[in-house]
N, C-alpha and C positions, 0 to 999 in steps of 0.2 A: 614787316616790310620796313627796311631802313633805305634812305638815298644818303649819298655821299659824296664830296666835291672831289671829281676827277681831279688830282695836279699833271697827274703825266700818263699816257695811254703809248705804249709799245707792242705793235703785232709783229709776233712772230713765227714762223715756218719752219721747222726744224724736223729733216729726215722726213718727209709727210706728213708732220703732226703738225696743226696752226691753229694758232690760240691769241691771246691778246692779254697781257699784265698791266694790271691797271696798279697805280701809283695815288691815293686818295687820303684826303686831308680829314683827319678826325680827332677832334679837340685836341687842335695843336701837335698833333703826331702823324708823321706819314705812315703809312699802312699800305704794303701790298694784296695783291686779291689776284691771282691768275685762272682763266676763263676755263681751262682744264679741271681746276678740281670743283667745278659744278657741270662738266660734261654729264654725267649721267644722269642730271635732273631734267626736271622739263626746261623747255627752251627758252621761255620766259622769266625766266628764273633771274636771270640779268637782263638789267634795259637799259642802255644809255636813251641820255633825253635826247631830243633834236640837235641840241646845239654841243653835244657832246663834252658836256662840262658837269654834268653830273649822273650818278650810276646808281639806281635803285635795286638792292637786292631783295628777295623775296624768299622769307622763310629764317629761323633760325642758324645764328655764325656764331663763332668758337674762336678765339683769337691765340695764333701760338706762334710762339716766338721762334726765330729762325736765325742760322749761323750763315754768313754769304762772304765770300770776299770782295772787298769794293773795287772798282777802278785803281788804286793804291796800291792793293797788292795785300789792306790790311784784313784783318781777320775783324767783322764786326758783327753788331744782334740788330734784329732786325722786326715786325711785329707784320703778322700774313694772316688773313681772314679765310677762314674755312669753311665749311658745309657742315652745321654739327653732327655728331656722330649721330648716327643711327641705335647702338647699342653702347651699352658698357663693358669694358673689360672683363666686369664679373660674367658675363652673358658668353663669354667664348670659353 
């Protein structure tokens, strides 16, 4: 179980799908984490505290780097927390 300081929380709704991308300060690096890709665990699996400033996950994360275009228009890298894998590649 890790908690983590919320910097920025964004829900959103998209075509019927709604989730929430959380924005989270860790040693000095922002890190995203969206609600979607821990859909199929259990429910508790994320918890914001009360005051909505910090975000406990629960259970083993993976951290992989991601391409996004920013507000800019530029092409930049970025670091997004996962749900570790279940298997390994050798397993498929």
């Amino acid at each position: 179980m890790a908690t983590f300081k919320v910097i920025k929380k964004t829900d959103f709704n998209t075509n019927g799908v709604s989730g929430t991308v959380y924005t989270l300060g860790v040693q000095g690096r922002a890190v995203k984490l969206s609600s979607l890709s821990f859909a199929d665990m259990d429910p508790d699996t994320l918890s914001l505290d009360a005051t909505g400033n910090h975000l406990t996950v629960k259970g083993e994360l993976e951290v992989r780097k991601t391409s996004y275009t920013n507000q800019l228009g530029e092409n930049v890298h970025g670091l997004e927390f996962m749900p570790k894998f279940g298997f390994s590649l050798s397993d498929i």
